[in-house]
mmCIF file of the C-alpha atoms, coordinates in Angstrom:
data_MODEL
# 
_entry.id   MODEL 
# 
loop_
_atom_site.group_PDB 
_atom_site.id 
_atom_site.type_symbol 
_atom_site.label_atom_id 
_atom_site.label_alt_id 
_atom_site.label_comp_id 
_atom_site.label_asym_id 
_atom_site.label_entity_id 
_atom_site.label_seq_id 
_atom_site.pdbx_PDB_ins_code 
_atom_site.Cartn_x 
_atom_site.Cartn_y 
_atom_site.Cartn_z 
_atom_site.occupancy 
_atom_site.B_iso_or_equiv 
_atom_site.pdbx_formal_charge 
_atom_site.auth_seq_id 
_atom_site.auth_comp_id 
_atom_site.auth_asym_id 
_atom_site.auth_atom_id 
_atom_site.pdbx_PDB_model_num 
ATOM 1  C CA . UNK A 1 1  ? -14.769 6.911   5.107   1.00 0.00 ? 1  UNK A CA 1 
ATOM 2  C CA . UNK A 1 2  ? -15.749 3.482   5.891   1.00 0.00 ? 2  UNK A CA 1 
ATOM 3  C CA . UNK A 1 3  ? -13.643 0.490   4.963   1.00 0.00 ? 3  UNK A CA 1 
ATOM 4  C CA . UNK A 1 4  ? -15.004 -2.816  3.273   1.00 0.00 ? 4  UNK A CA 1 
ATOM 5  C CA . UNK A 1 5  ? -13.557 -7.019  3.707   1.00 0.00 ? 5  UNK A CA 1 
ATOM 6  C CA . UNK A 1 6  ? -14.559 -9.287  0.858   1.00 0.00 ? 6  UNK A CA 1 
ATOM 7  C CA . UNK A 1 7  ? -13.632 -12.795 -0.157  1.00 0.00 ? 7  UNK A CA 1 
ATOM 8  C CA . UNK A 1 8  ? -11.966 -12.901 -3.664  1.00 0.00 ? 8  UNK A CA 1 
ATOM 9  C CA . UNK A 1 9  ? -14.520 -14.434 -6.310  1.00 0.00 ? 9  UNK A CA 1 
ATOM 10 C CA . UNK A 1 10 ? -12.387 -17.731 -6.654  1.00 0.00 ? 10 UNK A CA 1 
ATOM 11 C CA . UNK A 1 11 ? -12.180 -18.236 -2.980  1.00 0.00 ? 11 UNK A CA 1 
ATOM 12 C CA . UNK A 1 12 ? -13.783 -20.458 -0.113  1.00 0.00 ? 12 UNK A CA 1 
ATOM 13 C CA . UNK A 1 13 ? -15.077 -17.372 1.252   1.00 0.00 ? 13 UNK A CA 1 
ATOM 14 C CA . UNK A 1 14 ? -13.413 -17.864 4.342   1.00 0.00 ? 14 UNK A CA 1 
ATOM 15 C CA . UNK A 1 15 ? -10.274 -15.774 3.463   1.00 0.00 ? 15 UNK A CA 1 
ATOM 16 C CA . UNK A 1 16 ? -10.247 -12.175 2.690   1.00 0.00 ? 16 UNK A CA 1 
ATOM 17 C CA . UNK A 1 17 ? -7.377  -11.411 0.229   1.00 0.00 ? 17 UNK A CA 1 
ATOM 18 C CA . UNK A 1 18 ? -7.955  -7.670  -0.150  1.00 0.00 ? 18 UNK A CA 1 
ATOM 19 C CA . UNK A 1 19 ? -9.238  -4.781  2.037   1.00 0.00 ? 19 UNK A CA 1 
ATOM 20 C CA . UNK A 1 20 ? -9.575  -1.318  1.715   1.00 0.00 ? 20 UNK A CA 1 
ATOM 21 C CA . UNK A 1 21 ? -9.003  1.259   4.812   1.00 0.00 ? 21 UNK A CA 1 
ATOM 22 C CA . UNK A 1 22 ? -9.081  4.757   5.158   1.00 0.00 ? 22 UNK A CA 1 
ATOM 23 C CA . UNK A 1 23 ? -6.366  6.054   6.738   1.00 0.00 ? 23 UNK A CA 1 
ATOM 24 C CA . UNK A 1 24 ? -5.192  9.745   7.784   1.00 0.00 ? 24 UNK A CA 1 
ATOM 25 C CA . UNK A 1 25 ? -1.334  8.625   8.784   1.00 0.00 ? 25 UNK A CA 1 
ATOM 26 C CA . UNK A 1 26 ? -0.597  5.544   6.260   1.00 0.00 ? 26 UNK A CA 1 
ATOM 27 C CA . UNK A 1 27 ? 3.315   5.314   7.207   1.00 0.00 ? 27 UNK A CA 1 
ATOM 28 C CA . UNK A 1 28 ? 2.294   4.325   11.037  1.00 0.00 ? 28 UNK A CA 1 
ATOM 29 C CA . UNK A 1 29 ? -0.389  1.849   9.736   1.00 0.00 ? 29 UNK A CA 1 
ATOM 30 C CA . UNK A 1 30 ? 2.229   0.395   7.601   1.00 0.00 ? 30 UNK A CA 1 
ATOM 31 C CA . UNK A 1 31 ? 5.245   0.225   10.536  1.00 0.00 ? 31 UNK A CA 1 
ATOM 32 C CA . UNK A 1 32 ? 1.858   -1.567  12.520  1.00 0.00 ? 32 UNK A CA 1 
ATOM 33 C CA . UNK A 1 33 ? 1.216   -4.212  9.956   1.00 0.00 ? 33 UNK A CA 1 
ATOM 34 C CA . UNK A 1 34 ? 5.198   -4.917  8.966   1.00 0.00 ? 34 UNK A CA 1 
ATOM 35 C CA . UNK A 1 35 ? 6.107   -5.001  12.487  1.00 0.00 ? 35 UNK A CA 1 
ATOM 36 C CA . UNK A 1 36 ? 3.092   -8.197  12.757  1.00 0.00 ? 36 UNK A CA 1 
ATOM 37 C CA . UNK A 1 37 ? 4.447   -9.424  9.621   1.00 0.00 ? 37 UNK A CA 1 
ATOM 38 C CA . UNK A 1 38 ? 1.352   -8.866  7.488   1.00 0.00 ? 38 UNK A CA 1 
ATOM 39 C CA . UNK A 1 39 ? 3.031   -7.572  4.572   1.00 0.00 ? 39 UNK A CA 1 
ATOM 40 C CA . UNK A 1 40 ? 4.119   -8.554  1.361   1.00 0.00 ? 40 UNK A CA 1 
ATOM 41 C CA . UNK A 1 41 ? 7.436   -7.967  -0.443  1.00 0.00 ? 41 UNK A CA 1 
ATOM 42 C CA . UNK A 1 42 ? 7.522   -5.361  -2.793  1.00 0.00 ? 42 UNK A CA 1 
ATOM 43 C CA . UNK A 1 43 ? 9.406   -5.604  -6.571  1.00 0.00 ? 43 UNK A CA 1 
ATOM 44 C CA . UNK A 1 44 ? 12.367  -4.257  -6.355  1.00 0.00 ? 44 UNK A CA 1 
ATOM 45 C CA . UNK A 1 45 ? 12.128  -1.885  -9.493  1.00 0.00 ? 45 UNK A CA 1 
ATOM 46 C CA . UNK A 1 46 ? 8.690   -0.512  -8.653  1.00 0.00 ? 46 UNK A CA 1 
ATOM 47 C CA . UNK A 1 47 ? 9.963   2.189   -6.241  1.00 0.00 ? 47 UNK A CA 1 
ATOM 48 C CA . UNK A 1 48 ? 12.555  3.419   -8.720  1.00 0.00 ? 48 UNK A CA 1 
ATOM 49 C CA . UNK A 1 49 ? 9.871   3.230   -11.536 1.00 0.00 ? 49 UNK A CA 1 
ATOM 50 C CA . UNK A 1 50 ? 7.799   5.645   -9.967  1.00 0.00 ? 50 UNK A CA 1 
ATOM 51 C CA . UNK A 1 51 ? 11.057  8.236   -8.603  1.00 0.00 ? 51 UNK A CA 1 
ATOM 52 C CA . UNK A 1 52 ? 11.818  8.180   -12.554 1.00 0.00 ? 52 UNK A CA 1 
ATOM 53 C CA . UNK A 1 53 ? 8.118   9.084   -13.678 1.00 0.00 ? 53 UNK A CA 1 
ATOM 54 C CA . UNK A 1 54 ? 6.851   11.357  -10.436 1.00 0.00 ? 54 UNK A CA 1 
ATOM 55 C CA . UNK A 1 55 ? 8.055   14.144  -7.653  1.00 0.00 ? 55 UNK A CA 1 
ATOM 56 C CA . UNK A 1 56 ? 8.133   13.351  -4.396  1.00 0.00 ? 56 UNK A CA 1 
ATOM 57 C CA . UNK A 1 57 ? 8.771   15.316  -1.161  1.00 0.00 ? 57 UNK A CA 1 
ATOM 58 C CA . UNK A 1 58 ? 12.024  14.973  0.481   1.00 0.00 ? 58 UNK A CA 1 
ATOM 59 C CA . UNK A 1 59 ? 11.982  11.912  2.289   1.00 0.00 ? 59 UNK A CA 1 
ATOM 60 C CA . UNK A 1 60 ? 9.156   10.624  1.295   1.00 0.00 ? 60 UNK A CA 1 
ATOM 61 C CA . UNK A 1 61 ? 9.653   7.854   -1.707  1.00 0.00 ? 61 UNK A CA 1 
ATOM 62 C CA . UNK A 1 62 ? 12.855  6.546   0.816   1.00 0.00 ? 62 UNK A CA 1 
ATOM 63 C CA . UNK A 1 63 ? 9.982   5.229   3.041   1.00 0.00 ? 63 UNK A CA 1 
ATOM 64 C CA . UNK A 1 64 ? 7.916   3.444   0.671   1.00 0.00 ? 64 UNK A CA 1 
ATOM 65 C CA . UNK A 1 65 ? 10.145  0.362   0.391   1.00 0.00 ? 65 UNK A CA 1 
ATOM 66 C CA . UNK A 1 66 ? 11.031  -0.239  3.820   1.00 0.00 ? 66 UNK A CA 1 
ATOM 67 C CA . UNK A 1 67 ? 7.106   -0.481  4.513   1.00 0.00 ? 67 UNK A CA 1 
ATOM 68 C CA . UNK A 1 68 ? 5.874   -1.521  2.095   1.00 0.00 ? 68 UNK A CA 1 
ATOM 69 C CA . UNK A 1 69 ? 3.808   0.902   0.395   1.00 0.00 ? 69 UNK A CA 1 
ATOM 70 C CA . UNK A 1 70 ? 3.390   0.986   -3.279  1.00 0.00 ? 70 UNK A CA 1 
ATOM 71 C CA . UNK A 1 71 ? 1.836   4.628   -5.046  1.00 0.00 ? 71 UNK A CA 1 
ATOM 72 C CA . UNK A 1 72 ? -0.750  4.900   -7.442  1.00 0.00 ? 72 UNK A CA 1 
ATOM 73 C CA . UNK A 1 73 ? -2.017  8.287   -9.289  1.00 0.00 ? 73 UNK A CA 1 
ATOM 74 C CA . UNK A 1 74 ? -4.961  8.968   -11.122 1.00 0.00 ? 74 UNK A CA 1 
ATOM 75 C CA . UNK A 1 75 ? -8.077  11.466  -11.837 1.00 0.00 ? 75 UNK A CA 1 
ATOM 76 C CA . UNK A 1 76 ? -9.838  10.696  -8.793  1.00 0.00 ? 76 UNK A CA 1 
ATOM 77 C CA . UNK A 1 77 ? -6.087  11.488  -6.824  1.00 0.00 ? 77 UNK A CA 1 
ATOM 78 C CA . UNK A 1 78 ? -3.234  9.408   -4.924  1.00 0.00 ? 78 UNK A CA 1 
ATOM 79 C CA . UNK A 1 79 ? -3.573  6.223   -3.641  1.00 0.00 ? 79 UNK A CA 1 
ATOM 80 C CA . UNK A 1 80 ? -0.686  4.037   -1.260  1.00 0.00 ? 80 UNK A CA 1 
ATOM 81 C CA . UNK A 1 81 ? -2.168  0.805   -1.173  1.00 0.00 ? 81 UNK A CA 1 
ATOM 82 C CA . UNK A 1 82 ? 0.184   -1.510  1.398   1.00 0.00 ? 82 UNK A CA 1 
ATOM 83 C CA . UNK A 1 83 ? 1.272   -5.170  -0.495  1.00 0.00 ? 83 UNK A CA 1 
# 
């Protein structure tokens, strides 16, 4: 899958706020990018949100905070965009 950079609409254009990667191993991306300090904090409540509403495999959810990683679900399948 390819990936794609673009300036938000109300931007200069010289600042990308949002991109989108493919990635087979999204906990070591995410160690990468907190360990450069290129992530943003998380809410506090979102993690426990989603243990309340979903199943996850052992382990798994306990990560999410501590890099970073918020979950999404829909039709088209899961998504763990970083913050």
């Amino acid at each position: 899958m390819g990936h794609g950079i673009a300036p938000a609409p109300t931007d200069s254009g010289t600042v990308s706020q949002h991109i989108a990667l493919a990635r087979d191993d999204i906990i070591s991306a995410s160690r990468r990018l907190r360990d450069t300090g290129h992530l943003s904090p998380v809410p506090d409540n979102h993690h426990d949100d989603l243990a309340a509403r979903l199943a996850f495999g052992p382990g798994e959810l306990e990560t999410y905070p501590e890099l970073g990683i918020l979950y999404d679900l829909d039709e088209n399948g899961q998504f763990r965009p970083l913050e």
